[in-house]
Backbone as JSON Lines, residues from 0, in Angstrom:
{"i":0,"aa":"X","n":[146.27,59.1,221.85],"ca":[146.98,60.23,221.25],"c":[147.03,61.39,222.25]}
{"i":1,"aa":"X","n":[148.1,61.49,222.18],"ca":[147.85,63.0,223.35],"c":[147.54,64.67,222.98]}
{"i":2,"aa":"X","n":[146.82,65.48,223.71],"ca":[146.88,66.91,222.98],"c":[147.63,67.74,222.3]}
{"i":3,"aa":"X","n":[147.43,68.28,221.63],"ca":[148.31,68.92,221.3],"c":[148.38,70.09,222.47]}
{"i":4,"aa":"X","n":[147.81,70.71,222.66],"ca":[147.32,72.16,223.51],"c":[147.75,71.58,225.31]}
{"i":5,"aa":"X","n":[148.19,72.32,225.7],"ca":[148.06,72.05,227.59],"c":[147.81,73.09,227.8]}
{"i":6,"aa":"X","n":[146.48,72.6,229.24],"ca":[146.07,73.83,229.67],"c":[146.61,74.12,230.99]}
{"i":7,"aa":"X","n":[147.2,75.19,231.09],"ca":[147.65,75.78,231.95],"c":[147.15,77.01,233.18]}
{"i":8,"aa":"X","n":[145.95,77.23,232.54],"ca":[145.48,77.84,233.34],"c":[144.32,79.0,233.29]}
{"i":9,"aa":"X","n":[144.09,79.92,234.09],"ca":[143.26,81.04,233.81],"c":[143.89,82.17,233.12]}
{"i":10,"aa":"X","n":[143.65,83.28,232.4],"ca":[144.22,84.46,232.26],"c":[144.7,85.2,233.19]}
{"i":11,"aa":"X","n":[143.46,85.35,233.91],"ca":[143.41,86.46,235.36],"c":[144.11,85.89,236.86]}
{"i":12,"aa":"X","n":[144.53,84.36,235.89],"ca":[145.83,84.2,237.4],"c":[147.56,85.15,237.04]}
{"i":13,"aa":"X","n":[147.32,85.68,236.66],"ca":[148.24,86.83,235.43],"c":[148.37,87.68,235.53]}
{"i":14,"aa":"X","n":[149.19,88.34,236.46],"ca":[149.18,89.75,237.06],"c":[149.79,90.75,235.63]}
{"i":15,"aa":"X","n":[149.42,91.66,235.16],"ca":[149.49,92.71,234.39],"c":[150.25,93.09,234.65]}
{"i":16,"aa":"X","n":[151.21,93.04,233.89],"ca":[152.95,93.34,232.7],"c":[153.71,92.65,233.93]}
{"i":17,"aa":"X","n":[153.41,91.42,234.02],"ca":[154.11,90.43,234.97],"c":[154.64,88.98,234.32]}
{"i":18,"aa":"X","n":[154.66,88.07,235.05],"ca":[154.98,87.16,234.54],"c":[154.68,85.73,235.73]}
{"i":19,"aa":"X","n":[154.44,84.75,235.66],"ca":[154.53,83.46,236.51],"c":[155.26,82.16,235.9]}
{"i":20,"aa":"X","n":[155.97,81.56,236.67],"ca":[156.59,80.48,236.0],"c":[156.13,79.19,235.7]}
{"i":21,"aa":"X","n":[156.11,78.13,234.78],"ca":[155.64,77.18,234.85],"c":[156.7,76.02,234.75]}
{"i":22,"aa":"X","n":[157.1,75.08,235.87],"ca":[158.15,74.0,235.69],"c":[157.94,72.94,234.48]}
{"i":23,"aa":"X","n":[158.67,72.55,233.92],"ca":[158.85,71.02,233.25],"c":[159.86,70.32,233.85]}
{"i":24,"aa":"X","n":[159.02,69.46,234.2],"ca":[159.72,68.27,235.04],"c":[160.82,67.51,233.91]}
{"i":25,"aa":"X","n":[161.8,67.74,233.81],"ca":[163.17,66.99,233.29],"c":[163.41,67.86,231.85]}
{"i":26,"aa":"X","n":[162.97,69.06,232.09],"ca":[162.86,70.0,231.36],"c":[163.4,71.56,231.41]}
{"i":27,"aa":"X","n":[162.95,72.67,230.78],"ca":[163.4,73.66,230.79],"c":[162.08,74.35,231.71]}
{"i":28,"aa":"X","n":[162.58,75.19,232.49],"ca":[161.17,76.13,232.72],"c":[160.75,76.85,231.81]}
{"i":29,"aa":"X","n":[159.71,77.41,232.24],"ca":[158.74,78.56,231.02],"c":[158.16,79.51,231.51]}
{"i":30,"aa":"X","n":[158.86,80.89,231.24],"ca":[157.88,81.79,231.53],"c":[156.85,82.05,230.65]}
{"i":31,"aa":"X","n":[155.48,82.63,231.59],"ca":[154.32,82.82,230.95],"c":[154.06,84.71,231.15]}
{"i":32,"aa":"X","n":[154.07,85.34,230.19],"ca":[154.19,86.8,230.18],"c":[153.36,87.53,230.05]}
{"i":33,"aa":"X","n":[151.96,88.5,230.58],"ca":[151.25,88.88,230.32],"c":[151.21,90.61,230.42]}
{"i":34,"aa":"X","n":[150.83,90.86,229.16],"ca":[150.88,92.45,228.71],"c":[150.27,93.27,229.25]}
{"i":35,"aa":"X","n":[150.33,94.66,229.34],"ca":[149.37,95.83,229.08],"c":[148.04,95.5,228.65]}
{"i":36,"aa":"X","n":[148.2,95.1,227.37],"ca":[146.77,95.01,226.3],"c":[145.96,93.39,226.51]}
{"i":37,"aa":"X","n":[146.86,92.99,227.49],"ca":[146.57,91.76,227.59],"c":[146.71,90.84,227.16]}
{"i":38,"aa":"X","n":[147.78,90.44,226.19],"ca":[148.23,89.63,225.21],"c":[148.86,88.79,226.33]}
{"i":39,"aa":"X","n":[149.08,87.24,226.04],"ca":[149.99,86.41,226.86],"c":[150.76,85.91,225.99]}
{"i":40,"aa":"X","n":[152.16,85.67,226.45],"ca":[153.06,84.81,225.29],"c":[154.28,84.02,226.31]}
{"i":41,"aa":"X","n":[154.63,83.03,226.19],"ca":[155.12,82.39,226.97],"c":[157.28,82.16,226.42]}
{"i":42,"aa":"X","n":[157.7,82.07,227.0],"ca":[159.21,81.67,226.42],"c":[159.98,80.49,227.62]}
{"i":43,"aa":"X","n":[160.84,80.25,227.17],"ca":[161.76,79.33,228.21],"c":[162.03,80.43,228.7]}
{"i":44,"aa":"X","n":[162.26,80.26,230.32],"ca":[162.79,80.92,231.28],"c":[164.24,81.36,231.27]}
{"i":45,"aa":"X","n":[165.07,81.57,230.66],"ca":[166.34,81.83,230.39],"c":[166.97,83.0,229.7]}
{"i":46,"aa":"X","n":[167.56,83.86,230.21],"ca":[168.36,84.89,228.64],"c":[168.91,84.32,227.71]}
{"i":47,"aa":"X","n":[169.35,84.45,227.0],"ca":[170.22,83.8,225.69],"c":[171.73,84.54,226.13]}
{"i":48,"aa":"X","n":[171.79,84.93,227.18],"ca":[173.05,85.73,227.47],"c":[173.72,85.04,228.58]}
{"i":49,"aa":"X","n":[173.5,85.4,229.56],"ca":[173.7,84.76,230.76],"c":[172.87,84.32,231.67]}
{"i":50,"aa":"X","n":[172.01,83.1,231.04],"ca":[170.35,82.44,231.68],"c":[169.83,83.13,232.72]}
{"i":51,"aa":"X","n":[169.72,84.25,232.94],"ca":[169.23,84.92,233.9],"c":[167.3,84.65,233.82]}
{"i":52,"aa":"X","n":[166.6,85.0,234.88],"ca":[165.49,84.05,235.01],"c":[164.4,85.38,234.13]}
{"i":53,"aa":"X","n":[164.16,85.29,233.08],"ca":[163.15,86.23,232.41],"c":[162.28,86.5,232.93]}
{"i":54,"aa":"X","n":[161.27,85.68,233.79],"ca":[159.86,85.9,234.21],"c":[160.37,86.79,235.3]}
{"i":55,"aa":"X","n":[161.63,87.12,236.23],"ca":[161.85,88.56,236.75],"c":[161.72,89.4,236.46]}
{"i":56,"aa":"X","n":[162.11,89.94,234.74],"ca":[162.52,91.03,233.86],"c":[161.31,92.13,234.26]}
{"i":57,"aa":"X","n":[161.47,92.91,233.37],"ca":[160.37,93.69,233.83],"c":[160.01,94.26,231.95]}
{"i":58,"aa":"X","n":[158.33,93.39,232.3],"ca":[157.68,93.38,231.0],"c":[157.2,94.87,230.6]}
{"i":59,"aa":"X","n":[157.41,95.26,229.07],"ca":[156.74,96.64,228.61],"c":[156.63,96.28,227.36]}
{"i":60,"aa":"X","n":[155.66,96.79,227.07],"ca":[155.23,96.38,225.42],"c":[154.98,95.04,225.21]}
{"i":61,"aa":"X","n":[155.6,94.34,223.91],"ca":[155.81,92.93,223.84],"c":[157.47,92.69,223.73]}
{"i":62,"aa":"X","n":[158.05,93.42,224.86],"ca":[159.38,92.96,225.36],"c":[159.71,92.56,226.79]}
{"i":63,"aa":"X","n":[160.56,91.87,227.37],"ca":[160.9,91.42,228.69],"c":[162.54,92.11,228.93]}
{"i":64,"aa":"X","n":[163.16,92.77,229.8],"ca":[163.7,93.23,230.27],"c":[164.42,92.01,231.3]}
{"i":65,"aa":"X","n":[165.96,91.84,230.97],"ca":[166.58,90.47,231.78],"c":[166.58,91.04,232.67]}
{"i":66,"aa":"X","n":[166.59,90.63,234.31],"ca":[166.9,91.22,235.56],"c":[168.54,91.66,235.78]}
{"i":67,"aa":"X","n":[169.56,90.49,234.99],"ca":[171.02,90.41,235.16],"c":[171.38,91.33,234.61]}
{"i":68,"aa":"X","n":[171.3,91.89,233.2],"ca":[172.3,92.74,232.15],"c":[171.57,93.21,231.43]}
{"i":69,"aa":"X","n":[170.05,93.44,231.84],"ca":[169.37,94.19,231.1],"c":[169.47,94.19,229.43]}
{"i":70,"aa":"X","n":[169.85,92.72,229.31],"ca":[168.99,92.28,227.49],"c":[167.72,92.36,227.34]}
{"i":71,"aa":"X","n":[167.25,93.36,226.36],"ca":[165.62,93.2,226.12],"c":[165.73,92.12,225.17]}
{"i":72,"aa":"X","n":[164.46,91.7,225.34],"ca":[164.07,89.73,224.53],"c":[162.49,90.29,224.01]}
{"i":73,"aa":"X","n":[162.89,90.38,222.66],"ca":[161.01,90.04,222.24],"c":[160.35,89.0,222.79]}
{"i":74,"aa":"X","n":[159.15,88.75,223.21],"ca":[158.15,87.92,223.63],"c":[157.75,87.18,222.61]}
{"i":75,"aa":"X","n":[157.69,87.85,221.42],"ca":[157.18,87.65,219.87],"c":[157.96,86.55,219.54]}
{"i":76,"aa":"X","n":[158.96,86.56,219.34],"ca":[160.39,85.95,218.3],"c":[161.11,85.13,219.5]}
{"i":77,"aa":"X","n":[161.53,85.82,220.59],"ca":[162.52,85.5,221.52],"c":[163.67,86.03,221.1]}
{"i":78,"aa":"X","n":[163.91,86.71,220.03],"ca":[165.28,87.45,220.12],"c":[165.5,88.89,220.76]}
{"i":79,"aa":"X","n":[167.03,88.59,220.69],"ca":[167.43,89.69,221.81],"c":[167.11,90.58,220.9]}
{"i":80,"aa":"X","n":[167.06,92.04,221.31],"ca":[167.07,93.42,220.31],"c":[168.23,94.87,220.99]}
{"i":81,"aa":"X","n":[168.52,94.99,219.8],"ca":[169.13,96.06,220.43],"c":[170.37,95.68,219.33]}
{"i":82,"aa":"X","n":[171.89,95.89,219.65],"ca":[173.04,94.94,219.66],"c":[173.35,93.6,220.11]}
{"i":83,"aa":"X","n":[172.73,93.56,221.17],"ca":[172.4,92.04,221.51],"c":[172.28,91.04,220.77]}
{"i":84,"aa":"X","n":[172.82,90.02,220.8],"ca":[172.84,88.83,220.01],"c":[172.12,87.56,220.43]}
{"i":85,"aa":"X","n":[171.03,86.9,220.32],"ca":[170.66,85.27,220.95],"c":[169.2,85.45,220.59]}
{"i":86,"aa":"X","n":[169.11,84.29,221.17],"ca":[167.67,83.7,221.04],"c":[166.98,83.04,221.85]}
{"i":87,"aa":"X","n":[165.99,83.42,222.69],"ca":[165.21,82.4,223.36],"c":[164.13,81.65,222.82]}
{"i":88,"aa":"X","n":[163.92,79.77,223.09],"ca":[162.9,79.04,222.57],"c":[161.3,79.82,222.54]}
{"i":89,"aa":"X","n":[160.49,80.49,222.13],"ca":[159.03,80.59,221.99],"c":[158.74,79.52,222.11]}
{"i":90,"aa":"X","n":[157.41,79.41,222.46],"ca":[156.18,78.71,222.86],"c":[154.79,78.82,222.84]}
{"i":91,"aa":"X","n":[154.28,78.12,221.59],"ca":[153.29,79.07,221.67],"c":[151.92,78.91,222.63]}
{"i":92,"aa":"X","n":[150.78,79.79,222.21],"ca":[150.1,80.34,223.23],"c":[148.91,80.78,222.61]}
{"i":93,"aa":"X","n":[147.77,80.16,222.83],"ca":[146.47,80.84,222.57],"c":[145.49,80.76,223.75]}
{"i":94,"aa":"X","n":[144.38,81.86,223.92],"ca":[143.82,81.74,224.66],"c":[142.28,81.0,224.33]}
{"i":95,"aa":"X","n":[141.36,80.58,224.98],"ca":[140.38,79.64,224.44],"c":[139.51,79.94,226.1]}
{"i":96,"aa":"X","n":[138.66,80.55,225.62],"ca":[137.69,80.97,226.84],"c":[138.0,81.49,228.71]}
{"i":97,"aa":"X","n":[139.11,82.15,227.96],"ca":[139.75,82.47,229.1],"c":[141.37,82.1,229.85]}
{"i":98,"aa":"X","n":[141.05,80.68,229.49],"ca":[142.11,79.4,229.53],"c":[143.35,79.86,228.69]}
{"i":99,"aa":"X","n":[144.43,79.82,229.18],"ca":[145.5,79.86,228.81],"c":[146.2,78.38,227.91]}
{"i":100,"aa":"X","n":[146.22,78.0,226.78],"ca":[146.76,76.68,226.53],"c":[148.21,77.23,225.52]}
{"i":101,"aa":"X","n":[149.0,76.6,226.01],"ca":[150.72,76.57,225.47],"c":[150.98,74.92,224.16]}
{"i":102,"aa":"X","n":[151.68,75.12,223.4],"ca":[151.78,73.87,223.05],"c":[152.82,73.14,223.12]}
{"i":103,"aa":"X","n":[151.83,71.67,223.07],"ca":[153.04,70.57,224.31],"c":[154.38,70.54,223.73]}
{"i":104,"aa":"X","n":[154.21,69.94,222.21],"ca":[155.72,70.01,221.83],"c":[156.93,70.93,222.29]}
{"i":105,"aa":"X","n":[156.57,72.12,221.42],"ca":[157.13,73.01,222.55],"c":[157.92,73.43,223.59]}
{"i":106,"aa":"X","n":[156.53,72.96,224.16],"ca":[156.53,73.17,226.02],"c":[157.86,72.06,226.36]}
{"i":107,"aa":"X","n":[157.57,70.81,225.99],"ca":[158.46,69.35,226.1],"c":[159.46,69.46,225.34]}
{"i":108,"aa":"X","n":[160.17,70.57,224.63],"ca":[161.07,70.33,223.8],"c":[162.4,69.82,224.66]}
{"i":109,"aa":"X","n":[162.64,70.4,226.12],"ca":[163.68,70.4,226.24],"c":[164.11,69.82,227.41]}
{"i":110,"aa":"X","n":[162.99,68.81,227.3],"ca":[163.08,67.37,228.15],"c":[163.81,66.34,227.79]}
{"i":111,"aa":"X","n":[164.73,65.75,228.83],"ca":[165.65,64.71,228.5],"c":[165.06,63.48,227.7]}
């Protein structure tokens, strides 16, 4: 049976109100987003606008800032806010002794 949880990593490889990417091989990428307060929350790497690469954006609060057209994207939900219209996939995300784990389904949703 396989995990549910993948671990992905440390917290503190997580630069503060940044972001790092994580590939899926025949898949979607994923950004992994880490806050101010230190919260992490992860999304597919994409705008819901014009796929511009999120983990560029520039994180404040629990929002991401697109690099292209400047759609803010909750981290929370993945929807756009504002007038903005779309949605990016969430993923979720708990931390467990430091360890960052995402879940696989998820994570694999959007593998061929």
């Amino acid at each position: 049976m396989e995990p549910e949880w993948l671990d992905i990593g440390t917290v503190d490889q997580l630069p503060a109100l940044g972001a790092r990417t994580l590939p899926v091989k025949g898949g979607r990428e994923i950004a992994i987003f880490h806050t101010a307060n230190g919260d992490v929350y992860a999304l597919a790497n994409q705008c819901p606008h014009k796929q511009g690469p999120l983990s560029q954006g520039i994180v404040h609060d629990t929002t991401v800032t697109c690099p292209l057209h400047n759609w803010r994207i909750s981290l929370v939900t993945g929807e756009a806010l504002g007038e903005d219209k779309g949605c990016v996939p969430v993923i979720p995300v708990k931390i467990d002794g430091g360890r960052i784990l995402i879940g696989r389904a998820a994570a694999l949703a959007g593998v061929a």
